[in-house]
C-alpha angles and dihedrals in degrees: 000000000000113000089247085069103047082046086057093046096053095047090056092046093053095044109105126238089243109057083047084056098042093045092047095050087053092058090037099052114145093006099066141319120234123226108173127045125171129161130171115174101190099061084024093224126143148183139192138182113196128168113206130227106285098000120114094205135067130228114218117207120190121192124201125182105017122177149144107232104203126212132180107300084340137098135198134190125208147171113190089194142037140145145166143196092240112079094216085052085050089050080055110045088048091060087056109038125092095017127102117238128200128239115216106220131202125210094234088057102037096108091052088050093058097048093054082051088056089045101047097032110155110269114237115219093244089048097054091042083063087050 
C-alpha cells in the first residue's frame, strides 16, 4: 500500500460523520437530506439515512462488502451486500449486487482511477482480521 493511500485512509477515518453530512446536504439541497451517515473503510461496510424531497420518512441503506477488482487495463466495481427498509430499494439493490460493473475510464482520469482501485482494493479475510 503506497503511503498516499494510507494518507488517504487515515483522512477518511478522522473525518468526522458531521461535516460528511453538512457537506452532502449541501449537494443534495432540494433532492434528500441525508441523517445518518457511517463509513468504515477497513471492514467496507457502510450505512445512510436520507430522507428524500417531499417524503416524511427515511430509507435506510446499509452496504456490506464494497471493492474495485482490477484487471489488465480494466476496473469493476462491486458490492457483494446490500440491503433497505423499503421493499422497491431492496428490487434495486438486488439488480445491482453481486455483479461486476465496468468503469469506463477515460484517459484523462485514469490515474485517479487507479488510485481508487488501490483504495478500495478488495480485503482479503487474513488482511481484515489484522485490522
Amino acid at each position: 500500500m503506497s503511503v498516499k493511500t494510507k494518507l488517504v485512509k487515515t483522512a477518511i477515518k478522522m473525518t468526522p460523520n458531521k461535516i460528511v453530512i453538512w457537506v452532502a446536504n449541501i449537494i443534495l439541497k432540494g433532492i434528500a437530506k441525508l441523517s445518518e451517515f457511517k463509513f468504515d473503510l477497513d471492514t467496507r461496510t457502510a450505512y445512510v439515512q436520507v430522507t428524500l424531497y417531499g417524503e416524511t420518512e427515511p430509507i435506510d441503506v446499509w452496504l456490506d462488502g464494497f471493492a474495485i477488482l482490477t484487471e489488465p487495463d480494466s476496473y469493476y466495481v462491486i458490492i457483494q451486500q446490500a440491503e433497505s427498509n423499503r421493499p422497491w430499494m431492496d428490487n434495486l439493490l438486488a439488480r445491482i449486487v453481486g455483479k461486476a460493473w465496468k468503469i469506463p475510464v477515460m484517459p484523462k482520469y485514469k490515474k485517479h482511477i487507479e488510485f481508487l482501485a488501490e483504495l478500495f482494493k478488495p480485503v482479503d479475510i487474513e488482511e481484515q482480521e489484522s485490522i
